[in-house]
N, C-alpha and C positions, 0 to 999 in steps of 0.2 A: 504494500500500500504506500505511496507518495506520503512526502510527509511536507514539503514546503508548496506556497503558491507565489508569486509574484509581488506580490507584496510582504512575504520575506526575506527578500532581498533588497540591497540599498544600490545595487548599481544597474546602470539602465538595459535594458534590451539588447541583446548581439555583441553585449560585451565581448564574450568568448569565441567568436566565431572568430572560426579558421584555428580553430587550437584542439589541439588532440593531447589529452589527458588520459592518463592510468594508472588505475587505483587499486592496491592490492587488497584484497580483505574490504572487496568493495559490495559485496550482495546484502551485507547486512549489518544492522549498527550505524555509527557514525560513518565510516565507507561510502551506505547507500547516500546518505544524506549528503556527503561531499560532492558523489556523482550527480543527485540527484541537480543541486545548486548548479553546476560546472552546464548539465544536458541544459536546463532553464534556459541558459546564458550565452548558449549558439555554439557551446564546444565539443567534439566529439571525443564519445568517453566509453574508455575500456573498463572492465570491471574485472578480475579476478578473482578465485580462492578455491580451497581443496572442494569444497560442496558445489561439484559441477551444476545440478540440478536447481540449486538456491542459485549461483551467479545468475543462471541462465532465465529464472524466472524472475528477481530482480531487474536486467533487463530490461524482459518484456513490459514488465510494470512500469517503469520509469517512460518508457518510448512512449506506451499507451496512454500514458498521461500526460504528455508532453513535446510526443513528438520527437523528432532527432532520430540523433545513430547513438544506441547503449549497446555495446554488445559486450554480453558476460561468455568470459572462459574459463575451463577446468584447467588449473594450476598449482601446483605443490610447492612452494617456494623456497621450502627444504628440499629441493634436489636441481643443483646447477644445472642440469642437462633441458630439466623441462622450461624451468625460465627461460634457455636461448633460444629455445622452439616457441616459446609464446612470444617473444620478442621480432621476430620472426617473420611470424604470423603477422602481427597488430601491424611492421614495418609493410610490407608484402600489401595489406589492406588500406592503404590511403596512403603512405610515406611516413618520415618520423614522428614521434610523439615529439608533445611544445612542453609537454610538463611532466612528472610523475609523482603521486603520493605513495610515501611508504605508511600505509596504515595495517596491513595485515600483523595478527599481533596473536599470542595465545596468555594468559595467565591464569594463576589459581592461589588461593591462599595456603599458607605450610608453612607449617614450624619447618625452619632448615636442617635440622637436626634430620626432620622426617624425611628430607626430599632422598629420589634415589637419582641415580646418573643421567636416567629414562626420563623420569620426570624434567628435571633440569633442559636435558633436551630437548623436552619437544615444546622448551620456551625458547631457550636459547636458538635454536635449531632456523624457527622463524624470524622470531624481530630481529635478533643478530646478525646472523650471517644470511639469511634470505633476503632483509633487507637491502642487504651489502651488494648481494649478488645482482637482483634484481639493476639495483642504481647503476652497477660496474657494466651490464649488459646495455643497458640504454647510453651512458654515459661514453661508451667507446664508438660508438655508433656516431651520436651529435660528435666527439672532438675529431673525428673523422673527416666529417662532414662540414664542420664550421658553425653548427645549427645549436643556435642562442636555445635554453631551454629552464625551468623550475625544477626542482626539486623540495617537495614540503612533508616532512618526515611528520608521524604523530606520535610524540613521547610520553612522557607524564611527569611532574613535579618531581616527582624520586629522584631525577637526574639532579637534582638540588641538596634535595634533603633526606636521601634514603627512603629503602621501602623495607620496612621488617615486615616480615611472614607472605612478602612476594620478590624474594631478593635475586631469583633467575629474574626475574622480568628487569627489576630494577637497575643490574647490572648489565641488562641488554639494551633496555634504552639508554643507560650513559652511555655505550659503547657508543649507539645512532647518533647523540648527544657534539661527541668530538667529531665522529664521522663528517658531520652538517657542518661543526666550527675547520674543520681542517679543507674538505675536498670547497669550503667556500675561499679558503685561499688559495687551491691551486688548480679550481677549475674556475675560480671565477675571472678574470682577467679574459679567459676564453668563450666563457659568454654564456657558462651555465651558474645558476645562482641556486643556494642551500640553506633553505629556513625550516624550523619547525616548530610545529604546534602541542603546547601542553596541556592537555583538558584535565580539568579539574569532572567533577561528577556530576555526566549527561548520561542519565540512567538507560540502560539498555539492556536485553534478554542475555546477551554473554556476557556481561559485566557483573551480572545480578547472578547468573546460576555459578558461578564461580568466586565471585570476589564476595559474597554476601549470601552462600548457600541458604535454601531455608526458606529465600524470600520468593516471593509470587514470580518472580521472572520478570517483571516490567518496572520497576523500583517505584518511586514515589514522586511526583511533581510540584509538590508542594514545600513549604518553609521546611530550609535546614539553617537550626541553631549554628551547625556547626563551624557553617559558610559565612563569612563577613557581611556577603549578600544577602544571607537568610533564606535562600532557596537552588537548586539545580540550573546549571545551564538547560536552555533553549537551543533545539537542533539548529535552527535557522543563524544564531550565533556563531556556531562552530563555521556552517557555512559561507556564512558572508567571511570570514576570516582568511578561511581556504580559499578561496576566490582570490581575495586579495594579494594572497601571498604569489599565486600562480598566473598572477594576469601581470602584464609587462607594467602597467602601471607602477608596480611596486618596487622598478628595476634597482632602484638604489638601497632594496634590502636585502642584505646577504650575511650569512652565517650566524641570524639569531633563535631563537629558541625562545617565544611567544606563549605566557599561561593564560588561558583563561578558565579562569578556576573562580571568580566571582574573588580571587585574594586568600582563599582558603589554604595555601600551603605556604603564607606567609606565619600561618598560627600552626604550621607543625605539622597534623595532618595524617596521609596514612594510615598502617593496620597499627598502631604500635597497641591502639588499646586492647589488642588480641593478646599482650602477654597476661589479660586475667585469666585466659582462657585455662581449661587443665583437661582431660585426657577423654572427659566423656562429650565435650562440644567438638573436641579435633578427630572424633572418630565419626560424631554427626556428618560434620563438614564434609569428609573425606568420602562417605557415602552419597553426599546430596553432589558432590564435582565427580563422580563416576559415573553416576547417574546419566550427568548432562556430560560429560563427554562419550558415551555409550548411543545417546541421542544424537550427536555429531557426526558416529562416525556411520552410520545406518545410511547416513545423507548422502556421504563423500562419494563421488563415481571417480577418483584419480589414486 
């Protein structure tokens, strides 16, 4: 289902035409919502992620609403081989990409103590080095070529301030974190530019079945105490952002790392208040993120 209308956005009409954007971890979540913004806007937009079935009706849904070119692909972004074939591909079907987000991403909460190798990886596995990959496959293409382009990573505050009891994740977005501040020095002079977005909490169905077991799967819209703002970003938010960063307009921002978080990881933030937790909530947890990753993988066709 669409989530933004035209009047959640703040920039005019056809902004983005003629730009071809790709979005990993884009069928669902903040993903669709960035593509969703980006198709609005006249730009054509790739969609990626392991749940072929989900990209592909994502999609459909977004066209159907809107019109344009979305075309979702089955892509495993833990395995370099199929990234240069999906690269490829999307090259093959209109010419280069003008931008790319790294938003595909996996997390869960865990005492460290608990995690196993497995675990670890199949956080690491994606935002780390799938990320990596992904950028390094596009990226050798444009400096090939000459072809000016975005890159807008989506990390989280942790790159700040830590993340206890999601510390693969944490350590994988700082990795993305230098990634953005480094390749914005040495690709930038060549006419690709590297920012990224830090979302503070825009509730969503995998944010919620993993970070927050337990809870209904859609979080809550309403006031958080906990937020300087006193309540959740707005998808429309994140979008207009993404836009921004990805549209030439913004040529003279390079190598930052943008929170929008309503201020909330200025007061701290985080699981840390997980360390009340003790052995009969971490085996709940650990049953309600089997659950939903059991439900994931039923989906996957890659």
């Amino acid at each position: 289902m669409a989530e933004l209308s035209m009047d959640d956005l703040m920039f005019r009409p056809g902004l983005m035409k003629g730009q071809r954007i790709l979005i990993t971890g884009g069928g669902t979540g903040l993903g669709k919502v960035m593509a969703e913004a980006c198709l609005m806007l006249g730009a054509e937009v790739y969609i990626c992620g392991r749940r072929g079935g989900v990209v592909e009706a994502a999609a459909k849904d977004l066209t159907d609403a809107h019109g344009g070119k979305c075309v979702g692909l089955a892509c495993d972004i833990r395995v370099p081989e199929a990234i240069g074939e999906m690269i490829e591909t999307i090259w093959a079907d209109g010419g280069a990409l003008t931008g790319l987000v790294n938003n595909a991403a996996g997390n869960f909460i865990s005492r460290t103590e608990d995690l196993s190798p497995r675990g670890f990886d199949a956080i690491a596995n994606i935002v780390f080095r799938g990320s990596f990959f992904v950028t390094l496959e596009c990226g050798k293409r444009w400096l090939e070529t000459g072809q000016h382009a975005s890159v807008v990573s989506i990390l989280t505050t942790w790159v700040w301030n830590g993340g206890p009891f999601t510390v693969p994740s944490a350590m994988s977005k700082a990795g993305l974190n230098v990634m953005t501040q480094s390749l914005a020095v040495e690709w930038g002079n060549r006419g690709i530019r590297f920012n990224a977005i830090a979302p503070g909490p825009f509730p969503t169905e995998g944010m919620n079945a993993r970070l927050t077991p337990g809870s209904d799967g859609r979080g809550h819209d309403g006031a958080d105490p906990t937020i300087p703002l006193n309540r959740n970003g707005e998808m429309r938010e994140l979008g207009n952002l993404a836009v921004y960063l990805l549209d030439p307009g913004s040529a003279y921002v390079n190598g930052q790392t943008i929170a929008i978080d309503g201020g909330s990881h200025l007061r701290g933030g985080g699981f840390s208040r997980l360390a009340e937790w003790g052995d009969a909530e971490w085996a709940a947890a650990r049953d309600s993120i089997r659950s939903a990753n059991e439900k994931d993988r039923a989906q996957r066709t890659v």
